[in-house]
N, C-alpha and C positions, 0 to 999 in steps of 0.2 A: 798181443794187445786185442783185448775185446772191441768189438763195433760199437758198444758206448761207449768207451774212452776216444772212439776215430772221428765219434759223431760230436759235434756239439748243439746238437738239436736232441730236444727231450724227445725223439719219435715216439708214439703211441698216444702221449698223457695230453691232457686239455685244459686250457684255463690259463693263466696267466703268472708271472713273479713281479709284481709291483718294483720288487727294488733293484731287479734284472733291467728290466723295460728301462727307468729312469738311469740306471747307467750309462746304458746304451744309447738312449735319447740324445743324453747330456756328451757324452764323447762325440757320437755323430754332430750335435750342433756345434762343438769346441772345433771340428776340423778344418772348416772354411777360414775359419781366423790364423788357425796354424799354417794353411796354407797361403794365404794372404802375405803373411810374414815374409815365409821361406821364400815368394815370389818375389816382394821387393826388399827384402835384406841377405839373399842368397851368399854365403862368404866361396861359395865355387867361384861368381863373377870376381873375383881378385883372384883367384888362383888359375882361372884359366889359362891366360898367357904361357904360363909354365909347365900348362899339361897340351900344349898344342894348339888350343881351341879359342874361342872368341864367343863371349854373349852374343843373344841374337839381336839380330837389328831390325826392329821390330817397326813397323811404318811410323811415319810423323806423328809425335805426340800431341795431347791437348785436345780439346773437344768433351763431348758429353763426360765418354767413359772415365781418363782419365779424373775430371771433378768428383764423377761419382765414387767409383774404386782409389780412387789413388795409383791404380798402374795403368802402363801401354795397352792399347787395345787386345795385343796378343797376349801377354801377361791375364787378362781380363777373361779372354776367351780359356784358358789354362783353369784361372782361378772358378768360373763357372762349373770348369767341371766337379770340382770339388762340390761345390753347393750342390749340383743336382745329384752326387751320387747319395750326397746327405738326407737329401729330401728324399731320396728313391727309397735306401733304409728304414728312415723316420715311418712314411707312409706304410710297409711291409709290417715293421713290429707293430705299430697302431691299428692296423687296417685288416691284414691279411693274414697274419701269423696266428694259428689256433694253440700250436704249443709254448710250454714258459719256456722264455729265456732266463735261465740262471745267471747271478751276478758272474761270477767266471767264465762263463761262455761270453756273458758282455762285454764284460776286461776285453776277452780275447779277441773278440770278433771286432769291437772298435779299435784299439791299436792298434790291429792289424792292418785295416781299412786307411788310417791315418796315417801308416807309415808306407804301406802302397801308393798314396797320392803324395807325402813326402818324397819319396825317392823320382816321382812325377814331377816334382815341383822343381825339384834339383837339378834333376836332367835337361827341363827347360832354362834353366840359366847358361847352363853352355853347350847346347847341343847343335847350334846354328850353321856352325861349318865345319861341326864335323863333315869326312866326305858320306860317310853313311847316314845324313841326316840329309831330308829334300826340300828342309824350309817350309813355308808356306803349303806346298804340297801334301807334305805329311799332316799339317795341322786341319789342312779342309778331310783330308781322305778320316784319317783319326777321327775326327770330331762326328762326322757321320756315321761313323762305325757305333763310335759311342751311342748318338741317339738311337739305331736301329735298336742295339743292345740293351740301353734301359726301358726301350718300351716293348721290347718282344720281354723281356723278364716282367715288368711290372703287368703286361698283357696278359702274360700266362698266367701270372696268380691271379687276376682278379678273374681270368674265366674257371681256373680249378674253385675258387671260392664261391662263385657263381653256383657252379655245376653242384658242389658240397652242400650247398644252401637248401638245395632243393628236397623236401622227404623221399620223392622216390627214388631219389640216387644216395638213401644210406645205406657203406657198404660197399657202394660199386668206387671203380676205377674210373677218374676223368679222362678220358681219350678223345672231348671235344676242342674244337680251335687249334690253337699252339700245339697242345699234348697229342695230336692224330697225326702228328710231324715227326716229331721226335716225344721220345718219354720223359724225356730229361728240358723241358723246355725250359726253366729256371735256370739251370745252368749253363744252356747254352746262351741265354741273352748276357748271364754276368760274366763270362767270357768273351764275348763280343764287347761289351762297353769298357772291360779292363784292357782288353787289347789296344779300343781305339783311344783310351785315355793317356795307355803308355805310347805306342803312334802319335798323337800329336805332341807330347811333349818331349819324349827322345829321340822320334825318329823310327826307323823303319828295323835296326836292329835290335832296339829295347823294345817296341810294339810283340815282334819276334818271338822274344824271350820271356814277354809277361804272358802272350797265347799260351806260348810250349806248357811254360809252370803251371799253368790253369788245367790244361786239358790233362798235362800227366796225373795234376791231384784229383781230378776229377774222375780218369780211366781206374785211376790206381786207389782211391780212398775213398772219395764222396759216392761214385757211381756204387761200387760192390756194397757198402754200405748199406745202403738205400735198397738195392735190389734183393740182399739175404731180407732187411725189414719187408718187404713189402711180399716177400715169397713168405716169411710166415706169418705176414696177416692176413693173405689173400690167397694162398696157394694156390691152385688150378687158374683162377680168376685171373693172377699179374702171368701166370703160365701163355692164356690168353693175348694177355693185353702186348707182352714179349712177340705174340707175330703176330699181332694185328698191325703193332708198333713198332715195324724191327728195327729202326735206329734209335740208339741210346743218346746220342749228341748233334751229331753233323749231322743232316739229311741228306741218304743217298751215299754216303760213304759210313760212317758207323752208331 
């Protein structure tokens, strides 16, 4: 398989697809209602009892949130996450994205995204006593993970776009801010916010499990990807920026 079929990013090319973007838009705003939904009409909360487990019990009803949402505060706190990864999206293809997104990369990239917070949404209906699940715990630890993760991502694009912006840097490699850490600063923030997104809502084994699947697609498909592109547009130059920069993700480990 060629690295344009791995990639779904048009790398090189500039400008926009009108009926890409509005796909994509339009799926990203469709997701917080979907997960709305699946928060307060979960059919796992009846089937628990039979798989071992028990909804969570989520503190005293009533108040603000509930009038406003329609769900328990925890529920509430779950369902934001939905909303802000929509907004984090939303703002990137609007904002910061120089290449088109094709309607089929949108397909892709919003159902995916929407079935990633599905399965988020799910796990928060009955993950409460599991015994690998720490409650309250996991949902503060998560949730902060999450915010570190959307703003070192949305940080790093708006300093590469920054950086891009400027005439004397056409051409060159950004290796200011975020990117003089790691090279990969984009994925390592969406990494971090899918980890803490699945953390507060499954717990500490599903948090686990959505890292691993991030980082291995990341070692194994997005990183090599990126790196053949960026060796021949930039040869000697990304040769460079490789030990100026020598972690690809984690800082200080790889």
């Amino acid at each position: 398989m060629s690295d344009a079929q791995r990639d779904l990013i048009a790398r090189g090319e500039r400008g926009s697809a009108p009926l890409g973007t509005a796909i994509f838009v339009g799926l990203r705003l469709l997701d917080p209602f979907l997960q709305r939904y699946i928060l307060a009409n979960s059919p796992l909360s009846s089937v628990s009892p039979y798989l071992g487990l028990s909804p969570p019990s989520p503190p005293p009803t009533g108040g603000p949130l509930l009038t406003l949402t329609g769900l328990t505060p925890y529920q509430s706190l779950i369902w934001g996450l939905s909303v802000g990864s929509a907004a984090k999206h939303i703002f990137w293809i609007l904002g910061t994205c120089r290449e088109p997104v094709y309607p089929p990369a949108a397909v892709v990239v919003g159902v995916f995204n929407s079935a990633m917070n599905g399965i988020n949404s799910l796990a928060f209906t009955v993950a409460s006593d599991n015994p690998l699940y720490l409650g309250p715990y996991s949902i503060y630890v998560g949730t902060t993970l999450y915010v570190i993760g959307i703003l070192t991502e949305t940080i790093g694009e708006i300093q590469r776009e920054i950086f891009k912006d400027k005439p004397e840097n056409r051409g060159k490699i950004c290796k200011k801010g975020l990117f003089s850490v790691v090279r990969h600063a984009s994925y390592l923030g969406y990494t971090l916010w899918r980890a803490g997104y699945a953390l507060s809502s499954g717990g500490p084994l599903w948090g686990a499990t959505v890292a691993s699947f991030f980082l291995y697609d990341f070692a194994t498909r997005a990183i090599p990807v990126m790196d053949n592109y960026m060796s021949g547009k930039y040869g000697e130059q990304w040769a460079k920026t490789k030990r100026d920069v020598p972690y690809a993700l984690i800082p200080g480990i790889w």
